[in-house]
C-alpha positions as CSV (number, residue, x, y, z in Angstrom):
1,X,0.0,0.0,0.0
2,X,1.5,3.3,-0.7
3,X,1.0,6.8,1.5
4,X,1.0,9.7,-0.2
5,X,1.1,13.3,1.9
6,X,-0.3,16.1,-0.1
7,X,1.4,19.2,0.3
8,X,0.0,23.0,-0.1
9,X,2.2,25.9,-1.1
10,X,1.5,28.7,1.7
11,X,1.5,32.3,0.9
12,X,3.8,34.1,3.2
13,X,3.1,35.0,6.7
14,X,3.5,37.8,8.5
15,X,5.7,37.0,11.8
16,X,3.7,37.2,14.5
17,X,3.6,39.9,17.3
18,X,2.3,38.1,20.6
19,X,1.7,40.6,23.5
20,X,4.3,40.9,25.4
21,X,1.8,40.9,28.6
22,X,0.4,36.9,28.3
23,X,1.8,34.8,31.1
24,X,1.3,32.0,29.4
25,X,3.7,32.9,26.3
26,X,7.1,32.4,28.6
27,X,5.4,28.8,30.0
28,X,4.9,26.9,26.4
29,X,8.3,26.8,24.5
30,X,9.5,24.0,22.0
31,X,10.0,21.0,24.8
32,X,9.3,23.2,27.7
33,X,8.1,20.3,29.5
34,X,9.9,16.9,28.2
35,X,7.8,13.7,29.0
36,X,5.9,14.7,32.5
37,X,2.3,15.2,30.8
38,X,0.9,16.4,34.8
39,X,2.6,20.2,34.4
40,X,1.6,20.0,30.6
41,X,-1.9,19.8,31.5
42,X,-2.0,22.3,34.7
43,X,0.0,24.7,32.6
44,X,-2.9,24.4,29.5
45,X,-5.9,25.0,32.4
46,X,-3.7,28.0,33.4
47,X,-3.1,29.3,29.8
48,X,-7.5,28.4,28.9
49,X,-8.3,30.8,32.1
50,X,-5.9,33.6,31.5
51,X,-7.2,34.3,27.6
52,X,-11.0,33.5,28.9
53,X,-10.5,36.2,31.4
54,X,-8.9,38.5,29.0
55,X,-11.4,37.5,26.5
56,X,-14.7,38.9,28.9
57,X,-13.4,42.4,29.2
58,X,-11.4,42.5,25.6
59,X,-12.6,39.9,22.9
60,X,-10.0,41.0,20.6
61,X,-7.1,40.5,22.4
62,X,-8.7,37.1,24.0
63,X,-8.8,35.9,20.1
64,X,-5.3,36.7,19.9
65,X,-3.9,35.2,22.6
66,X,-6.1,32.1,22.0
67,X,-4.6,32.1,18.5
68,X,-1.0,32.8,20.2
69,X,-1.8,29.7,22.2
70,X,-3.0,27.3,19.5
71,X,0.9,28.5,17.5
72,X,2.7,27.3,20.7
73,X,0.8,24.5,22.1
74,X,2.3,21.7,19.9
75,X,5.6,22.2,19.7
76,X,5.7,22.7,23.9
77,X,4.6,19.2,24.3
78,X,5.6,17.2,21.2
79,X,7.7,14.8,23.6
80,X,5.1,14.8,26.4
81,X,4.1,10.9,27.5
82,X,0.6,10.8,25.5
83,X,-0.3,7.1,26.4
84,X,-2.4,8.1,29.5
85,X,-4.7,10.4,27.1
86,X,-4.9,13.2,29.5
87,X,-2.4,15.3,27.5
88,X,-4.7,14.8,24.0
89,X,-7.6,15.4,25.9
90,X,-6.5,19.1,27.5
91,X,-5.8,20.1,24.0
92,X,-8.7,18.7,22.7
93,X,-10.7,20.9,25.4
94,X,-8.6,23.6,24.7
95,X,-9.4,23.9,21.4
96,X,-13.2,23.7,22.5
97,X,-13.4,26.3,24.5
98,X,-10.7,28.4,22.3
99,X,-13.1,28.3,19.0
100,X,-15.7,30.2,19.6
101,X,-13.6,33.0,21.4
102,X,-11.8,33.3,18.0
103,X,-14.6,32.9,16.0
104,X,-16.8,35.8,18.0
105,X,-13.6,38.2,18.1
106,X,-15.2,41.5,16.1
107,X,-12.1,42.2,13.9
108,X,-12.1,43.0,10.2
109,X,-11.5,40.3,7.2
110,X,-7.6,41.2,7.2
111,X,-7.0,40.1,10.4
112,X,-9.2,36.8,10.2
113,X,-7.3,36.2,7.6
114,X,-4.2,36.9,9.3
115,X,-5.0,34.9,12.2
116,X,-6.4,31.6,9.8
117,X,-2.6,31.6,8.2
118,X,-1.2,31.0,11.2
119,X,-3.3,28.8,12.6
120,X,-2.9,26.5,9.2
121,X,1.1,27.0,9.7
122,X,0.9,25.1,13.1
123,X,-1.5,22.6,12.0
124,X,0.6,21.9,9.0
125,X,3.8,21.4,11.3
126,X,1.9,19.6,13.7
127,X,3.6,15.9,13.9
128,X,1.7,14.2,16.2
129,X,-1.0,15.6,15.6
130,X,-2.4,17.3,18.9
131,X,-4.3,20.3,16.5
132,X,-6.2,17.5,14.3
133,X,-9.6,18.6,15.7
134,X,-9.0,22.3,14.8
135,X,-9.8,21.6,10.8
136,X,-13.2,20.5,12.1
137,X,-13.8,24.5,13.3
138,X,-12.5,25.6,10.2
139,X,-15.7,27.5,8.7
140,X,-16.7,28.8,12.0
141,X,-13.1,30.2,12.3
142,X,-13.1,31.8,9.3
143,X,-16.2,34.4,11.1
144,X,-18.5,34.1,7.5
145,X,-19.0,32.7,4.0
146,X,-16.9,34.7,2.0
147,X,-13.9,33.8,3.9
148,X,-15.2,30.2,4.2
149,X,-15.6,30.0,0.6
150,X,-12.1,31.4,-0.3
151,X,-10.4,28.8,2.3
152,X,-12.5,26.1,0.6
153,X,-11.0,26.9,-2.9
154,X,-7.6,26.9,-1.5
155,X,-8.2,23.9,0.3
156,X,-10.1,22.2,-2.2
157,X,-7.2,20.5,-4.1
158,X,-5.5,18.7,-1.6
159,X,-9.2,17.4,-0.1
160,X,-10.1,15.9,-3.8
161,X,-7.0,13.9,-3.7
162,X,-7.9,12.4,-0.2
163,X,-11.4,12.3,-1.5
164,X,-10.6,10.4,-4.8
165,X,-13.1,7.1,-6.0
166,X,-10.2,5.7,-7.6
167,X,-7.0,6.6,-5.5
168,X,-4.7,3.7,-4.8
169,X,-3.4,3.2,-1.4
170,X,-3.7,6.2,1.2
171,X,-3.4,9.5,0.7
172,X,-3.5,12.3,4.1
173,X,-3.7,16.1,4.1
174,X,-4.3,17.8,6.9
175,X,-6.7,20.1,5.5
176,X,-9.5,17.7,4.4
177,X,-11.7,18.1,7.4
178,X,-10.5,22.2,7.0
179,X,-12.0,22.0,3.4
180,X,-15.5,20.3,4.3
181,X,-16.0,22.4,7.4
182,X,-15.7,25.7,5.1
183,X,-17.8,24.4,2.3
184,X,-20.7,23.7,4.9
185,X,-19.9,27.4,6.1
186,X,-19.7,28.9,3.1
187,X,-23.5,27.6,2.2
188,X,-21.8,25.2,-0.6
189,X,-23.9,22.0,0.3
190,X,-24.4,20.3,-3.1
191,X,-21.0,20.8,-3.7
192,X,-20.0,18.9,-0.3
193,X,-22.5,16.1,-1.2
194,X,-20.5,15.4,-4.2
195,X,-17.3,15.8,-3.3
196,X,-18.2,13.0,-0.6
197,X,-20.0,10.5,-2.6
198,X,-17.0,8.5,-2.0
199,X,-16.2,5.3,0.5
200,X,-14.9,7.0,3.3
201,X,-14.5,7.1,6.9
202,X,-17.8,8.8,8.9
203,X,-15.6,12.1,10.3
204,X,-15.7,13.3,6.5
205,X,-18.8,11.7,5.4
206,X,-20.9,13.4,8.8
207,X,-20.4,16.8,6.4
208,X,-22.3,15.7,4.0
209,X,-25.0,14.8,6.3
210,X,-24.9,17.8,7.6
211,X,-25.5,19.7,4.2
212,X,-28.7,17.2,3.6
213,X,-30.3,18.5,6.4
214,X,-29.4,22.2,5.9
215,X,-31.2,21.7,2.7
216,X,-34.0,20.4,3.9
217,X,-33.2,16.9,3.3
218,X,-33.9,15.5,6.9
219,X,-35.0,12.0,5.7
220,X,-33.0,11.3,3.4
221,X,-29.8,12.8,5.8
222,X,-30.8,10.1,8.5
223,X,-30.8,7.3,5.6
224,X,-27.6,8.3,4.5
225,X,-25.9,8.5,7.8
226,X,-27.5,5.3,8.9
227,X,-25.5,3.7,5.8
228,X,-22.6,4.8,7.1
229,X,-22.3,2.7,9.6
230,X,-18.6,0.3,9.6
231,X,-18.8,-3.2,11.3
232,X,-15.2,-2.6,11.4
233,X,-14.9,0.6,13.2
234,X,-17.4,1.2,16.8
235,X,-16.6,4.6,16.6
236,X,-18.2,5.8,13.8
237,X,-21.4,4.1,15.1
238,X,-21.1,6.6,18.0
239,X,-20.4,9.5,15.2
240,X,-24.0,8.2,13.7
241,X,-25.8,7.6,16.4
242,X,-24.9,11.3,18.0
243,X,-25.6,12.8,14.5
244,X,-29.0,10.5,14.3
245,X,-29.7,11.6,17.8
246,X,-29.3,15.3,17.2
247,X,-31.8,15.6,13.9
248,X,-34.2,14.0,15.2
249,X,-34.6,15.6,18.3
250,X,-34.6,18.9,16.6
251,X,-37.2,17.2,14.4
252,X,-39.5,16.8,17.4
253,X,-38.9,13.2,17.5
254,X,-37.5,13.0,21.3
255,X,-38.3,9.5,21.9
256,X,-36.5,7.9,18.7
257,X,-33.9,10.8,19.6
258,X,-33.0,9.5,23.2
259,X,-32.7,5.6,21.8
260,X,-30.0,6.5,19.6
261,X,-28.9,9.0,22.2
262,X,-28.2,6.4,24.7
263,X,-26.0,4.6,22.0
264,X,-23.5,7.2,22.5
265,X,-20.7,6.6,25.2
266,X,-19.9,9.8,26.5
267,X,-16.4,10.9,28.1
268,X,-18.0,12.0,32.1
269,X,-19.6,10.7,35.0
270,X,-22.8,8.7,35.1
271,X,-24.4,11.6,37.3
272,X,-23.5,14.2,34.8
273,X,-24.6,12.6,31.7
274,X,-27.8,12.4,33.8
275,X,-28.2,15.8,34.2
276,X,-27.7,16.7,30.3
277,X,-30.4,13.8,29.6
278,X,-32.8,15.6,31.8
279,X,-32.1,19.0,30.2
280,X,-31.9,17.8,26.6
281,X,-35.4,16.2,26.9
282,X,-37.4,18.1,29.3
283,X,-40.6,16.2,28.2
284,X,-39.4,13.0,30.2
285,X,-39.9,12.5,33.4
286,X,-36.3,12.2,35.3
287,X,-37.6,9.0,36.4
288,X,-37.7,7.5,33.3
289,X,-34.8,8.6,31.7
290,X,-33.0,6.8,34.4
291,X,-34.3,3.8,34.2
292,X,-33.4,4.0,30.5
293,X,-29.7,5.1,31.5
294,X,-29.5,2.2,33.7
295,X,-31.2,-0.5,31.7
296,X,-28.3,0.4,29.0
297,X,-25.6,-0.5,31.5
298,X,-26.2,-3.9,32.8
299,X,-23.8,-4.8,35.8
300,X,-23.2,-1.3,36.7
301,X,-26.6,-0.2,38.8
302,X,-24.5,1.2,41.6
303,X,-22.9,3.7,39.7
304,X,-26.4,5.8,38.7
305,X,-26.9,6.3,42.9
306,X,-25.5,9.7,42.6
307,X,-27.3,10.7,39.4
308,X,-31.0,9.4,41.3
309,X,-29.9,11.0,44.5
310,X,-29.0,14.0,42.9
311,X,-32.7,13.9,41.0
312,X,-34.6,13.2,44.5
313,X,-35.0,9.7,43.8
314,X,-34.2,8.2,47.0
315,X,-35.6,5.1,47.0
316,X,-34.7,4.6,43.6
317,X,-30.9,5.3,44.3
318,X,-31.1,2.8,47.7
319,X,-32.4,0.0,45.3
320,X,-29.4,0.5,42.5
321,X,-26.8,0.7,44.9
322,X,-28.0,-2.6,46.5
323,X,-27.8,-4.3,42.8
324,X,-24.2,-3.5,42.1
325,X,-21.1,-2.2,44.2
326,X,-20.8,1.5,44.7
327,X,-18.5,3.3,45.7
328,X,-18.6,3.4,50.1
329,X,-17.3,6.8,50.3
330,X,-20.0,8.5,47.6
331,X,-22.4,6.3,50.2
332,X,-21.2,7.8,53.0
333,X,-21.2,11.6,51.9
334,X,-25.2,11.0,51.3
335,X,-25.6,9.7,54.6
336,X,-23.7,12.8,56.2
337,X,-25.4,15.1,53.7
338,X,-29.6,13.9,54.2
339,X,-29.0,12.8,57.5
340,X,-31.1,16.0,59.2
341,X,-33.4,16.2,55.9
342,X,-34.2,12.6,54.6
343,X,-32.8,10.0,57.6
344,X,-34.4,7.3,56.5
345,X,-32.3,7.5,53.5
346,X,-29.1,8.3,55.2
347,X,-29.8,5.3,56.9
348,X,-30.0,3.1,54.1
349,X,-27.1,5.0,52.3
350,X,-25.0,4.5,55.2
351,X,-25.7,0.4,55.9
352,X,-24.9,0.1,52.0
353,X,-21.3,1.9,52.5
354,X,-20.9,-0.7,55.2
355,X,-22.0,-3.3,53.2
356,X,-20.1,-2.9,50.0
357,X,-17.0,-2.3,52.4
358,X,-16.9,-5.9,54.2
359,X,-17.5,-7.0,50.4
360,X,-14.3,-5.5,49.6
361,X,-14.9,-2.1,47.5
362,X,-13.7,1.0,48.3
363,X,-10.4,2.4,47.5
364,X,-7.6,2.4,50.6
365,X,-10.9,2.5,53.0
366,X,-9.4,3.5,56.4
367,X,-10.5,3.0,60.2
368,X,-11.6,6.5,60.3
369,X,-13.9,5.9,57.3
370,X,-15.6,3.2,58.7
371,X,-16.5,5.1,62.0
372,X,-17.4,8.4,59.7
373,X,-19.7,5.9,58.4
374,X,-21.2,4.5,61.8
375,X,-21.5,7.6,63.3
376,X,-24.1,9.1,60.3
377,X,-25.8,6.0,60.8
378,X,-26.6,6.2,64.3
379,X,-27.2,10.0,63.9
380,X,-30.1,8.7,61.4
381,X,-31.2,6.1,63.7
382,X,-32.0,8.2,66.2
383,X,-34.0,10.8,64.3
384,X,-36.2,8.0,63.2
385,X,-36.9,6.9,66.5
386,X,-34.5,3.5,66.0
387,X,-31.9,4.3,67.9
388,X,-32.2,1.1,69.7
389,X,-32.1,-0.9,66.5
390,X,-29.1,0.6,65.1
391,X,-26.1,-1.3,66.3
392,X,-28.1,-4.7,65.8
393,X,-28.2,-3.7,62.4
394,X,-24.5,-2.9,62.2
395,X,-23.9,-6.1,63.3
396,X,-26.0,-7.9,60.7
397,X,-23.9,-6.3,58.4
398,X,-20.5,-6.9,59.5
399,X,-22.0,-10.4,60.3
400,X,-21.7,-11.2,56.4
401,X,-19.2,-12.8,54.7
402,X,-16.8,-11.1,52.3
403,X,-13.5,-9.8,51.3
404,X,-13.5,-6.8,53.5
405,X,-15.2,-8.4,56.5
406,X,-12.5,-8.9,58.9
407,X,-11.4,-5.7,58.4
408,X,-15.2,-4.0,58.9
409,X,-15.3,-6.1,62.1
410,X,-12.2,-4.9,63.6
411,X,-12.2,-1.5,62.7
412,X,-15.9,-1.6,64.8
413,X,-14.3,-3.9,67.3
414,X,-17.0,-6.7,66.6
415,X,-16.1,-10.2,66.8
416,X,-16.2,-12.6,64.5
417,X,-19.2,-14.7,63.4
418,X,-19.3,-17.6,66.2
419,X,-16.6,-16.3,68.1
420,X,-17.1,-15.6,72.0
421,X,-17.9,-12.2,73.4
422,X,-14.0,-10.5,74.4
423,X,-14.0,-10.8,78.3
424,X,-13.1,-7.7,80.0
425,X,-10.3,-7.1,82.1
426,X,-11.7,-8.2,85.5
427,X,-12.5,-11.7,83.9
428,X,-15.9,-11.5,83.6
């Protein structure tokens, strides 16, 4: 199989005048941070909430020191330890929330223009490559059409050789996605359909879905998406099913919306991806979006307690964490946190952290967490009225069998199952 890299030839660029007053422009230098990815990542949060800050009370100069940023970025961590992800994902974030600060800077053509050269100059020298996602911006970068439409032109040849029914082997340029995110910009949609009436992989293909439906072309978007689908690649399943999820839903079609919707694994917590569920679809009840959310994760009914506590579910988040381990110490904070306000359910939250403790789950659980832990209970016990119950029931559980129980048992000085009472010191 041959590779072939297209090349572009560049008009000139004028250097580039950073200001002299971003912090941030001393920190990222070529290698500034050899293979530690930890101060790589603290030092991109630091650089992300210096130009937002700069960016409410001058949007101008935000835009230029996000742009300054997105120039010095990849060349600062090119030898930065990538394997843990956490590096790829801070730029990836970066360029996020960095977009649409450039894209809403109020600045004339000339220095869009300006600003777009040198922001193609560090994608192009980007070897590994941490700006990839920035061609996906491209259009909304470029502020309007008739800058779109010019990058589109420029880019155009280099994305037809990618883009070729015939080509041999594999052929890469890094402005492809650059080239189909300004023709959807620039209003060019038949054109994009054609150009991608082509086998290719769903991150290119997703434009021309996207120019169905601006045309009006919902229907036949969805069936064309749909067809996109790889047996050979899950991740372009996800790419369909967010896409699918996204039309429809704007179509007024929430329920066929929220199927495909759950379909989509997305990078947070289970609680969080709650919360957007609930806000995405406002005509389902909470209820039953997390039973949906739960059914799709068989095995892993402890880890949506937070998301029904959070939603006022309480019984419902008692019964999931009883189905599957949770975590003891997220247990234990909701039995410290609706121990005055819902006891009963403090109560069950905190005989649960015991629980999944002597099963063995928790991470480095300590003596002082398992009397946190007892010490909410009892506090619930007695504003029920159980207070005389509640170290019977401590006992049941510590009674149990499991990984952690010897552990649970001394750190509550209980003895073991069968075992005689410890005499005191006087013999009795």
């Amino acid at each position: 199989m041959t590779t072939r890299k297209t090349s572009r030839t560049r008009p000139s660029v004028e250097p580039a005048t950073p200001d002299p007053g971003w912090a941030f422009r001393a920190r990222f230098r070529r290698n500034a941070f050899g293979w530690r990815s930890a101060p790589a990542v603290a030092r991109i949060k630091e650089a992300l909430a210096e130009i937002r800050k700069a960016a409410r009370s001058d949007p101008r100069r935000g835009a230029e020191g996000a742009v300054l940023f997105l120039e010095r970025v990849a060349p600062a961590i090119e030898h930065v330890d990538g394997s843990s992800g956490s590096i790829g994902t801070a730029v990836n974030r970066a360029i996020e929330q960095l977009v649409p600060i450039i894209a809403a800077a109020p600045v004339d053509e000339a220095t869009r223009a300006r600003w777009l050269e040198r922001l193609d100059a560090a994608c192009e020298a980007d070897q590994m490559p941490y700006l990839e996602t920035l061609g996906e911006h491209w259009g909304e970068l470029c502020g309007g059409p008739a800058l779109a439409s010019a990058w589109a032109d420029r880019l155009l040849p280099g994305a037809r050789i990618v883009l070729t029914p015939d080509r041999r082997g594999f052929a890469h340029c890094h402005g492809t996605s650059a080239c189909l995110s300004a023709l959807f910009v620039a209003g060019r949609y038949e054109e994009l359909v054609q150009l991608l009436e082509v086998r290719t992989i769903w991150d290119y293909k997703q434009w021309a879905a996207r120019a169905l439906v601006a045309l009006g072309r919902r229907a036949e978007a969805l069936a064309y998406a749909k067809a996109c689908r790889s047996p050979y690649d899950s991740s372009s399943g996800w790419g369909v099913d967010a896409f699918c999820a996204e039309v429809l839903r704007d179509s007024g079609f929430g329920g066929e919306a929220f199927r495909h919707e759950l379909a989509v694994p997305r990078p947070t917590t289970y609680a969080a991806r709650f919360r957007a569920l609930v806000k995405q679809y406002p005509e389902k009840a909470p209820a039953a979006i997390l039973a949906e959310l739960v059914a799709s994760t068989p095995g892993a009914e402890g880890k949506w307690f937070a998301a029904a506590k959070q939603a006022g579910l309480y019984e419902e988040a008692l019964d999931l964490a009883s189905r599957s381990p949770c975590d003891p110490r997220t247990l234990a904070r909701a039995a410290r946190d609706f121990r005055e306000t819902e006891p009963a359910f403090a109560l069950g939250a905190a005989l649960l952290a015991l629980r999944w403790i002597g099963e063995g789950h928790g991470y480095e659980i300590t003596w002082a967490d398992v009397h946190a832990v007892r010490a909410h209970l009892l506090d619930a016990a007695a504003r029920l009225g159980r207070a005389g119950e509640a170290e019977g029931l401590i006992a049941a559980v510590a009674a149990a069998a499991g990984p952690g129980a010897a552990f649970l048992r001394t750190s509550l000085g209980l003895p073991a199952p069968g075992a005689a009472p410890a005499r005191s010191p006087d013999g009795r």
